[in-house]
C-alpha atoms as one frame of an Amber mdcrd trajectory, in Angstrom:
protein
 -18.522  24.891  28.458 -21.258  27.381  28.980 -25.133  26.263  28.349 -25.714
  28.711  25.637 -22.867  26.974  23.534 -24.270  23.726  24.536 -27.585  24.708
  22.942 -25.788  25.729  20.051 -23.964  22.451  19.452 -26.982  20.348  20.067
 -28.999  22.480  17.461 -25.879  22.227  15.149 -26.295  18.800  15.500 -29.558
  18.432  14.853 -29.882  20.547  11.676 -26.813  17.933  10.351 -28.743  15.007
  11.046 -32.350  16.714   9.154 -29.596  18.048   6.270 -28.858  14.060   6.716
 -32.161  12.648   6.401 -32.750  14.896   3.315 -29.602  13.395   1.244 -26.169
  12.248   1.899 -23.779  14.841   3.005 -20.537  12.629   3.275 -17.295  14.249
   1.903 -15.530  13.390  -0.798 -12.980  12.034   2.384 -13.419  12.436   5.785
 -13.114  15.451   7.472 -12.639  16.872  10.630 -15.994  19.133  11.409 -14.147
  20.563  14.650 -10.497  21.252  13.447 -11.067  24.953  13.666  -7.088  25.784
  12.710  -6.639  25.166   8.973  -2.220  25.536   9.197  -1.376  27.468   6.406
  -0.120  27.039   3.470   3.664  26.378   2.360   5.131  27.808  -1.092   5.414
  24.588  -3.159   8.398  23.503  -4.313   9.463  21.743  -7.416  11.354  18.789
  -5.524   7.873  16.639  -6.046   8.104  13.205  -4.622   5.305  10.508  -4.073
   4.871   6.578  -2.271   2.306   4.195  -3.636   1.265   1.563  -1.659   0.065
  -1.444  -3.700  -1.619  -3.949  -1.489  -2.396  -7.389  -1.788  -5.529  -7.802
   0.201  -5.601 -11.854   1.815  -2.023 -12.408   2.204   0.287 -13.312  -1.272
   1.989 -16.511  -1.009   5.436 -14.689  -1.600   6.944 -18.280  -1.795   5.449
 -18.587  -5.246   6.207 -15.022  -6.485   9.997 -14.960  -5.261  11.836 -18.307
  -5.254  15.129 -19.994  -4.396  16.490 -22.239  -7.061  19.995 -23.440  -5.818
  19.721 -27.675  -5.264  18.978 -27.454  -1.641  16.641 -25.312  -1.905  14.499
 -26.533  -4.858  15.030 -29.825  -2.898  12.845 -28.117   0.084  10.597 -26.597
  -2.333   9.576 -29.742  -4.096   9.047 -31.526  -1.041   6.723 -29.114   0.328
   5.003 -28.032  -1.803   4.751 -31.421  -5.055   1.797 -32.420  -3.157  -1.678
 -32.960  -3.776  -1.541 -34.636  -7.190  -2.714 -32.681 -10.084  -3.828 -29.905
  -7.751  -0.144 -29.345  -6.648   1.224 -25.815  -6.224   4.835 -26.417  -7.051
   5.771 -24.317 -10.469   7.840 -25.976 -13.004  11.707 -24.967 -12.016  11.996
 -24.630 -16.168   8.794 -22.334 -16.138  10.271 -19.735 -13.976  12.154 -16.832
 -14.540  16.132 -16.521 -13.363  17.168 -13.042 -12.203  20.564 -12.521 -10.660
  21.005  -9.975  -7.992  23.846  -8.127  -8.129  25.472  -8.885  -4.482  25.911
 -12.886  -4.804  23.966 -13.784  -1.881  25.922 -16.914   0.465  24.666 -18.245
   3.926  24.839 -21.564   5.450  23.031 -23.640   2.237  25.675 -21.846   0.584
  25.820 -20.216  -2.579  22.069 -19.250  -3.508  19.801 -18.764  -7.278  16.702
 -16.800  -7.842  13.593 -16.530  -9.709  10.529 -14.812 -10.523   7.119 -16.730
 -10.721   6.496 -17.051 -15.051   4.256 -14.748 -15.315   6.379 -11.654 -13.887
   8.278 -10.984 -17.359   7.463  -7.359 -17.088   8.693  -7.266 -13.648  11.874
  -9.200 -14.292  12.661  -6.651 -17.039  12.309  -4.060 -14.271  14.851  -5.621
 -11.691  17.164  -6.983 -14.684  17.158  -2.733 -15.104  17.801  -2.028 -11.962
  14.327  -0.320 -11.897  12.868  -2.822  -9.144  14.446  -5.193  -5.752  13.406
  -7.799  -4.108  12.770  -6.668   0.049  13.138 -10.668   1.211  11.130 -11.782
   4.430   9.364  -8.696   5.479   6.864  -8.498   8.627   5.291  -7.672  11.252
   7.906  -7.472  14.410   8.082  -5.409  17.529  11.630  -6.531  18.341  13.801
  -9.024  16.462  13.666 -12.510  16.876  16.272 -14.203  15.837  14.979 -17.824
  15.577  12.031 -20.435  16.710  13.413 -21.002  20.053  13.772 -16.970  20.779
   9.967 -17.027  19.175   9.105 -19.308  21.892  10.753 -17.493  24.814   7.670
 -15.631  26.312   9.640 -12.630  27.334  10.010 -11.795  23.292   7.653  -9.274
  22.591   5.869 -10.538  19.190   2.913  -9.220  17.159  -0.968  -9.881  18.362
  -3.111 -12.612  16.682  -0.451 -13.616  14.284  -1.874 -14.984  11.248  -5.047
 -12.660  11.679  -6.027 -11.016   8.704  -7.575  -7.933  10.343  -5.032  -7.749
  12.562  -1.717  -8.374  10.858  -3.510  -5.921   8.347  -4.028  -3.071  10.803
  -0.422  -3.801  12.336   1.119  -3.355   8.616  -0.733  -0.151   8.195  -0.297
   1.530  11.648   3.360   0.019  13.036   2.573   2.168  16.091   0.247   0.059
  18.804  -0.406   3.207  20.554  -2.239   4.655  17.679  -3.772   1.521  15.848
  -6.382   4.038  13.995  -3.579   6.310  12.640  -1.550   4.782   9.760   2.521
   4.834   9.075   1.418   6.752   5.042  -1.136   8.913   7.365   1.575  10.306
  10.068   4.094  11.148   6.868   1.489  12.864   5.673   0.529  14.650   8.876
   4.175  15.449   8.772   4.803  16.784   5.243   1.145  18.437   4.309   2.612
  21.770   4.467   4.803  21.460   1.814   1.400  21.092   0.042  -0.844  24.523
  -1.193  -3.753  22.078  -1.398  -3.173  19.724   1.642  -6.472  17.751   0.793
  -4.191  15.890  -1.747  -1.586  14.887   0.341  -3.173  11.339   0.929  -5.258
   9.775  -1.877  -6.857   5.933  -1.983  -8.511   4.715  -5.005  -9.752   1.626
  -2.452 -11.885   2.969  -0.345 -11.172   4.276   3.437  -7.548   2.817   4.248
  -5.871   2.720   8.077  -3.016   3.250   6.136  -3.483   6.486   4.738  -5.654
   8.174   8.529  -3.453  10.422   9.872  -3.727  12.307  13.030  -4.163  16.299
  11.171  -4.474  15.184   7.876  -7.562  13.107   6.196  -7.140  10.852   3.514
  -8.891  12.046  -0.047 -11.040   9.116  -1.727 -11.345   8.873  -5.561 -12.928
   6.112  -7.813 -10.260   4.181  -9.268 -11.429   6.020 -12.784 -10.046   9.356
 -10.797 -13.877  10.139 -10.266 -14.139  12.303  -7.170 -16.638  11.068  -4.837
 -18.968  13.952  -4.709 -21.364  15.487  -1.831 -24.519  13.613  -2.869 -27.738
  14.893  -2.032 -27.898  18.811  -3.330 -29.813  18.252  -6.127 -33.552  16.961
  -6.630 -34.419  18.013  -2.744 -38.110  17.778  -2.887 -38.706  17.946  -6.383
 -36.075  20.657  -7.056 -34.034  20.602 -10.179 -31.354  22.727  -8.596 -28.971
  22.445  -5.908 -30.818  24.650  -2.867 -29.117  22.546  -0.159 -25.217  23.888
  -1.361 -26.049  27.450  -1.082 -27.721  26.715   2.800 -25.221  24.636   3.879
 -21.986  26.570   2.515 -23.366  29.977   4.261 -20.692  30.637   6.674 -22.048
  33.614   7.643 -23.939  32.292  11.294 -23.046  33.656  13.865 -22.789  29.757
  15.262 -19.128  28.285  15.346 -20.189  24.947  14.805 -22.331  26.074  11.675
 -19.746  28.402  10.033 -17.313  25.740  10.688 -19.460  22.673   8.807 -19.843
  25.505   6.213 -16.599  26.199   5.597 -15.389  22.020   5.482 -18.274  21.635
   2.671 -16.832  24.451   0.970 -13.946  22.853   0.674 -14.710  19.603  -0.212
 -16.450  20.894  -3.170 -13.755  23.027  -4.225 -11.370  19.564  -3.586 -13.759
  17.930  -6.054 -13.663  20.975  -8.722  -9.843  21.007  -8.427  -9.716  16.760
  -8.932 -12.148  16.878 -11.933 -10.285  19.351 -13.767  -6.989  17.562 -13.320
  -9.015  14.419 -14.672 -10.071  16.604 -17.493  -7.154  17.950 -18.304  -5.429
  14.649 -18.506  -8.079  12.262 -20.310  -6.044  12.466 -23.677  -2.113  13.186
 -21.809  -1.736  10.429 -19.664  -1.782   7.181 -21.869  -4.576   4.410 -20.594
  -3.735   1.232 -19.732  -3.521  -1.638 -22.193  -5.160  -5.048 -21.841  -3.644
  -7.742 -20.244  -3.034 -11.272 -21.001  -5.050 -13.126 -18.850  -3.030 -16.643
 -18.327  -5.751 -19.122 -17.289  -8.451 -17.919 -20.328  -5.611 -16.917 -23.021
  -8.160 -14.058 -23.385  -7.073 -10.489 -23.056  -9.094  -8.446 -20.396  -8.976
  -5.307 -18.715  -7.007  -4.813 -15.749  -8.545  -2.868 -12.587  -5.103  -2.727
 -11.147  -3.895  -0.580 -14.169  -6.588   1.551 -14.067  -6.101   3.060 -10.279
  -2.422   3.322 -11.368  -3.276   5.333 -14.482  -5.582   7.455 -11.940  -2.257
   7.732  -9.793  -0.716   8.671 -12.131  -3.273  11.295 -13.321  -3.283  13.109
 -10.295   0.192  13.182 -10.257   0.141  15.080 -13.560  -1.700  17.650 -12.201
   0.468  17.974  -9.201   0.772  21.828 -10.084  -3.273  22.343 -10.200  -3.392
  20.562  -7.235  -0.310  22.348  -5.264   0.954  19.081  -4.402   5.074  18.527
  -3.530   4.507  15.417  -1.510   1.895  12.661  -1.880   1.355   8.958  -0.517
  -0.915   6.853  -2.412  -2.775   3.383  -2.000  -4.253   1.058  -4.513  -4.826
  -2.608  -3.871  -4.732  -6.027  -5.538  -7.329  -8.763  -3.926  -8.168 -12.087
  -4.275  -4.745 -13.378  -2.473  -6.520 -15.844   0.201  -6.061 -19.138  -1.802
  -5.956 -21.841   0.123  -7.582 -23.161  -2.305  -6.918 -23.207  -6.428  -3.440
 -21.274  -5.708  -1.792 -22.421  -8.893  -4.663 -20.751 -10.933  -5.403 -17.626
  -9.542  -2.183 -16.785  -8.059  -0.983 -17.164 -12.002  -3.534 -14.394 -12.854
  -3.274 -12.170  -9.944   0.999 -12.482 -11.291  -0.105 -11.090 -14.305  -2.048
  -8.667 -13.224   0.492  -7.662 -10.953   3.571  -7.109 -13.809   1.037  -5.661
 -16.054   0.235  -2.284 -14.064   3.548  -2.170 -12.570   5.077  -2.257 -15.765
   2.219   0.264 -17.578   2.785   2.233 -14.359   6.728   2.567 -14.439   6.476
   3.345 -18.071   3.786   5.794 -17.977   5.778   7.834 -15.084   8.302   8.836
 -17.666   5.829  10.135 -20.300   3.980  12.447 -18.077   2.847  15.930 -19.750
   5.083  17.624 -16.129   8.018  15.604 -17.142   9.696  12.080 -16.404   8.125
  11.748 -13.140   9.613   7.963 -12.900  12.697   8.984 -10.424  10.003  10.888
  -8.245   7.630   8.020  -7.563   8.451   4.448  -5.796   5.836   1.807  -5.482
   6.053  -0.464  -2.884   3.930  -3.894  -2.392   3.042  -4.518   1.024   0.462
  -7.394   2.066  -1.457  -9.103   5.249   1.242 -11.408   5.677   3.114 -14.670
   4.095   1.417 -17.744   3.654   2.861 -21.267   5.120   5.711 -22.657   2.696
   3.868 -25.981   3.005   0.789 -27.215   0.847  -2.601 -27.778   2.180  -3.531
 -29.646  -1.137  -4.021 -27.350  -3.844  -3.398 -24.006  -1.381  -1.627 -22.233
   1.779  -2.516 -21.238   5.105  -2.073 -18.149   6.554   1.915 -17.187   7.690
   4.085 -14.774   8.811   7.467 -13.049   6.655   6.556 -12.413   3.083   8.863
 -10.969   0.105   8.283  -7.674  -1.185   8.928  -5.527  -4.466   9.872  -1.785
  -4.600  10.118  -0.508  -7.900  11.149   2.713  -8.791  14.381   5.325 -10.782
  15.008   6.129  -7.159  15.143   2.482  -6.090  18.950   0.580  -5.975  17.250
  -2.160  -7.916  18.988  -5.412  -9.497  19.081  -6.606  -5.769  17.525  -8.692
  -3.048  18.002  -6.871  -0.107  17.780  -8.942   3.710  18.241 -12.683   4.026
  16.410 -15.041   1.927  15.023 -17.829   4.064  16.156 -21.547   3.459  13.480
 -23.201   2.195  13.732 -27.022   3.709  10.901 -27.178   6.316  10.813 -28.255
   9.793  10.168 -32.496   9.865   9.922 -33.095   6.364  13.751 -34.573   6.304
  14.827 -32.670   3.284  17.574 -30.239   3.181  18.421 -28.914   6.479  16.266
 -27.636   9.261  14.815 -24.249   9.030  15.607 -21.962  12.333  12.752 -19.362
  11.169  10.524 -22.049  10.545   7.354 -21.552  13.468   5.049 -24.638  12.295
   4.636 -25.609   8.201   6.869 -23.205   7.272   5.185 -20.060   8.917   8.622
 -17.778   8.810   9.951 -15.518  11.432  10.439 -12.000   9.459  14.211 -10.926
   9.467  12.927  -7.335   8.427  10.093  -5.253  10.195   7.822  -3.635   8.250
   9.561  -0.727  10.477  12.434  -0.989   8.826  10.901  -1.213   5.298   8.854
   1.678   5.939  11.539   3.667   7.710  13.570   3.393   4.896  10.747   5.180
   2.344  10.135   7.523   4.564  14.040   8.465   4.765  14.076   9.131   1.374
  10.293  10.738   1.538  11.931  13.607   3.461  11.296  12.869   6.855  14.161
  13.779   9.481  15.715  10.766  11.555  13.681  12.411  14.567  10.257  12.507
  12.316  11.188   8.884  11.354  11.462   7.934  14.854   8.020   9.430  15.781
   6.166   7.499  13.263   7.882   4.588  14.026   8.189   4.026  17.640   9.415
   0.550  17.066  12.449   1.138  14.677  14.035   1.821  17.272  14.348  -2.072
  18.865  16.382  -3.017  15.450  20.006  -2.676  14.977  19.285  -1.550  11.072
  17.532   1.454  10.599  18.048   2.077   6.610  17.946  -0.640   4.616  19.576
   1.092   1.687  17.798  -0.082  -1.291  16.990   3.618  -2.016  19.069   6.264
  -3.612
């Protein structure tokens, strides 16, 4: 590079950082100031299709959510879990809520029952619908591993610092370890944008900046979870000015400068992404029904439920998929508070609640949309840090490994548990028979990558077998590739 561009860049540079010091210039997402190829646009096309990603941030102790009831396994469950005293997690087997998968599911405790934590009615309505299945034992996995004594065998290649919350966290958003930064619901989007007039849609959180949702070409776009574009902030009031004198300077892509016409030209475009946004919002403050309260299990009380409201948002944006030129979109919203090793029974009954209560607004809301029944177009999935142990540490659990998943969706082959359900007797407690996934107080082995869960949205997200094989590197080390719990 020559000296004179040099120059350039540095003073390019510099006037960013004084535009800096005068008021925030951060984009309503992140952009890349040096991309200097914008790909063109595709004609959209009406085949509109869109992934949400609900999270539970700390790890969800699937154990509670999704449970075996057969006799040897509610033997193993009340043994590990009726501790503590008063403080015990174990739910009352006559407070839960039966559902019966289609496929009777048989392994070597033999023929096995089901239920849904008590305060998943909505959600048990779903699957009794065939609207929503049960993905059982989902995790992080480079290769299989088919038992504890495989897990111990150091030529098995296994996930790094299991049981880390950053880490299990980055591995379920990235699944590639050669691009930890980029995320599985970032690459799809890298590889579908153009099928998008607008590609600054094609990857929206209502959470904040999300691993999940960076991909390598395509930034994510970051809303309030009220739909609120996050705006350019400091145009307005620059030295006593009641106008906006910074947008006109710093939109002038007129320099002669690369650098300059090309930060021009990504502001430009952020604000025009935020005029776009706000007039979908607009447009569909009265269209797309809110959110009713929920029933808040611990208080009695009804309150209002955050969850539901960056699900309405969704599902705002969504409705103004034609404003927004948008044919394929992933999403991600999250749940927190799951980290309970302490007060489970509690707060894991409220986050429950929560949980059924925006799914359920959510599913329903889909088919009333003012573009039409949108809820065959759209599958949620849950994902999560990880399982927690199947054992009690009192009153809570302690960070695991394989955790049970729900994908809910028309599109979705629901009324099922798909995988195998792990046994449920733990490792030295003498009840039931030993557990082979079992890795210390009931920390289970996964018997499904999130590879495999993933690859199997993507499949029916549009991505080709050779697409699905780039953003997951790994499916290729397990024997099934498509789950087939989609249509």
């Amino acid at each position: 590079m020559t000296e004179p561009i040099n120059t350039s860049r540095r003073e390019f540079l510099r006037k960013v950082s004084l535009l800096s010091a005068a008021g925030s210039l951060s984009a309503p997402f992140a952009m890349n100031l040096f991309s200097m190829n914008v790909a063109a646009a595709s004609t959209l096309t009406s085949d509109y299709k869109a992934i949400v990603c609900l999270y539970f941030a700390g790890g969800n102790d699937s154990s509670n959510m999704v449970l075996a009831t057969d006799t040897p396994s509610w033997t193993g469950y009340q043994a590990a879990r009726s501790t503590g005293g008063a403080a015990s997690i174990a739910l009352p087997q006559a407070s839960l809520l039966p559902i019966a998968p289609i496929t009777t599911k048989v392994d070597a405790v033999g023929t096995r029952a089901f239920a849904l934590h008590p305060n998943l009615t909505q959600l048990k309505t779903l699957f009794d619908a065939g609207r929503a299945a049960v993905i059982a034992n989902v995790g992080t996995l480079i290769e299989p591993i088919a038992d504890k004594v495989a897990y111990r065998n150091n030529a098995i290649r296994k996930p790094t610092n299991l049981f880390s919350h950053n880490d299990q966290t980055a591995q379920w958003h990235s699944t590639d370890p050669t691009k930890p930064i980029y995320g599985w619901g970032g690459r799809m989007g890298d590889v579908l944008k153009t099928s998008n007039s607008k590609q600054n849609f094609t990857s929206i959180s209502s959470s904040g900046n999300s691993v999940f949702l960076a991909g390598e070409t395509i930034n994510q776009y970051q809303v309030n979870s009220n739909g609120t574009a996050i705006p350019i902030a400091g145009l307005t009031n620059l030295f006593g000015s009641s106008n906006n004198p910074l947008q006109a300077i710093i939109t002038n892509n007129t320099a002669n400068n690369l650098f300059e016409r090309e930060h021009a030209e990504v502001v430009q475009r952020s604000i025009n992404a935020q005029v776009d946004l706000n007039s979908v919002i607009t447009a569909t403050a009265t269209t797309v029904a809110a959110p009713t309260q929920y029933l808040n299990p611990n208080t009695n009380l009804l309150a209002n439920n955050s969850l539901a409201t960056q699900l309405q948002t969704v599902a705002r944006i969504i409705a103004g998929q034609t404003t927004l030129g948008a044919h394929r979109q992933v999403f991600f919203v999250t749940l927190g508070g799951f980290d309970t090793h302490d007060g489970q029974l509690s707060s894991q009954a409220n986050l429950m609640a929560r949980l059924a209560h925006a799914i359920s607004y959510f599913d329903g809301v889909l088919a009333t949309l003012p573009v039409g029944d949108m809820s065959s177009n759209v599958t949620l999935f849950t994902a999560s840090d990880f399982g927690r142990t199947f054992t009690s540490n009192g009153d809570g659990t302690d960070h695991g490994w394989g955790a049970h998943h729900f994908v809910v969706g028309g599109a979705v082959k629901g009324q099922e548990i798909y995988g195998n359900f792990p046994q449920t007797a733990v490792t030295n407690t003498g009840a039931g028979v030993d557990n082979p996934l079992d890795v210390g107080s009931g920390s289970t082995i996964p018997t499904i990558s999130v590879d495999q869960y993933a690859g199997t949205l993507a499949k029916w997200f549009g991505l080709s077998p050779a697409e699905i094989a780039s953003v997951f590197p790994n499916l290729a080390n397990f024997p099934v590739q498509d789950l087939g719990f989609m249509v």
